[in-house]
C-alpha positions in Angstrom: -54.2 -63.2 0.3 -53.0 -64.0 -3.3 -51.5 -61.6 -5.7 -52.7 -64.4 -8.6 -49.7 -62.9 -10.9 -49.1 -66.7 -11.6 -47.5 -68.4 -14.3 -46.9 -72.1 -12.5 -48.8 -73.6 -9.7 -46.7 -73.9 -6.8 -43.6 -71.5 -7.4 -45.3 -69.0 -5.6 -43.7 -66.5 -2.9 -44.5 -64.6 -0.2 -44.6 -61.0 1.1 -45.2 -60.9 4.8 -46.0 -57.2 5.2 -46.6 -55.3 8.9 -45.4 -56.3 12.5 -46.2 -59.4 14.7 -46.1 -61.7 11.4 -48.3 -59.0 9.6 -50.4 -60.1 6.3 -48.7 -62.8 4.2 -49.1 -62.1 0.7 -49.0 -65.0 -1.8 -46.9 -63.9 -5.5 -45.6 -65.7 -7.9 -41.8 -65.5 -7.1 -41.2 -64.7 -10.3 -43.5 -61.7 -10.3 -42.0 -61.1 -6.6 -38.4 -60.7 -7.6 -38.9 -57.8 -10.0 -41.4 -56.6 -7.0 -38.5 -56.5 -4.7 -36.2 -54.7 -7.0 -38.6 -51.7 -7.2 -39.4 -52.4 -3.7 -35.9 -51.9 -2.4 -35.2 -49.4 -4.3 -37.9 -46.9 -3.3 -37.7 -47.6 0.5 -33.7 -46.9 -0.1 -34.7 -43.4 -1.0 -37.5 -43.5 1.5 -40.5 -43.3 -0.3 -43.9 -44.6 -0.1 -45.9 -45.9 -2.5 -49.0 -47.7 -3.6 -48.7 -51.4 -4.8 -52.3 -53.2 -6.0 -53.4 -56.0 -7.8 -56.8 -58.1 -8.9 -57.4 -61.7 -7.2 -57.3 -64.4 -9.2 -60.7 -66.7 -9.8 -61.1 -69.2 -7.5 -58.4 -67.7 -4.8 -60.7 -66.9 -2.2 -62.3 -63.4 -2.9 -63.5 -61.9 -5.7 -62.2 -57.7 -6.1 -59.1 -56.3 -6.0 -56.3 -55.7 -2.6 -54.0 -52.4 -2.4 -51.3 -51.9 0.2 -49.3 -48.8 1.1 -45.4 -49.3 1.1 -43.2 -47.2 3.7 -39.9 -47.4 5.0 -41.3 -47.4 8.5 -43.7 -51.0 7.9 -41.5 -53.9 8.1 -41.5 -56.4 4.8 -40.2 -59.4 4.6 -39.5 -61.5 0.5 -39.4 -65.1 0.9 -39.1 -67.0 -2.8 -40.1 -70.9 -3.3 -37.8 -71.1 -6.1 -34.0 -71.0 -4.2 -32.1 -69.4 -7.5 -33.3 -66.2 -8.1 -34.3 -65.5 -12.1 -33.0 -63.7 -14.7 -34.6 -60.4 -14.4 -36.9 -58.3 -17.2 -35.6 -54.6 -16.7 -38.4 -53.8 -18.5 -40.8 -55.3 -16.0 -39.1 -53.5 -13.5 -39.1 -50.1 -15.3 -42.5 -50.3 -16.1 -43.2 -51.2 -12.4 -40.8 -48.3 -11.4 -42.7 -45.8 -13.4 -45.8 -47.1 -12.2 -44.4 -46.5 -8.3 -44.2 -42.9 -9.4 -47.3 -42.3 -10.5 -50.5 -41.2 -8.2 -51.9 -44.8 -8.4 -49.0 -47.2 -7.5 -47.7 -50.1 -9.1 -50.7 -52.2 -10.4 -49.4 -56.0 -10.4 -49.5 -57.3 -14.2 -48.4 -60.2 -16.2 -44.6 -59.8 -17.1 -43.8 -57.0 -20.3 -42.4 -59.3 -22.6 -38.8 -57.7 -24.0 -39.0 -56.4 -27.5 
């Protein structure tokens, strides 16, 4: 499964999400860093949310992949990149908003800072 968030081929991440392994999810580890901010944050409070995004063409399947975030559904962040980036805190306020609203955090390309 491929979150398609990408801006360079082959600094992707993954989030492995459920038990036994569970589903591992392919991000750009860019894209995943500010993910696991929000993330982290929520769960620390214990709250659930919704996180979605579209698959990119030629990935595999055409459509679009949600998955519900809970404190009680393991998660594991693993980043091909070993320094972490400088982080956009407007990327992760928007996603941080979006994690608040009804439909989740909707994976888009980076808000650029004004």
């Amino acid at each position: 499964m491929s979150a398609g968030i990408r801006r360079t081929v082959g600094i992707m991440g993954t989030l492995t999400y459920g038990n036994g392994g569970g589903a591992r999810i392919s991000i750009d580890d860019r894209a995943l860093s500010h993910l696991k901010v929000v993330i982290i944050s929520k769960l620390r409070r214990q709250e659930s949310f919704a996180v979605s995004w579209t698959h990119p063409c030629g990935s595999g399947p055409t459509g679009r992949t949600t998955i519900w975030v809970h404190p009680a559904i393991p998660l594991r962040f693993d980043f091909d990149e070993p320094e972490p980036p400088e982080l956009n805190m407007r990327w992760i306020v928007g996603m941080t908003d979006e994690a608040n609203q009804l439909g989740g955090v909707v994976l888009t390309p980076e808000a650029v800072a004004v």
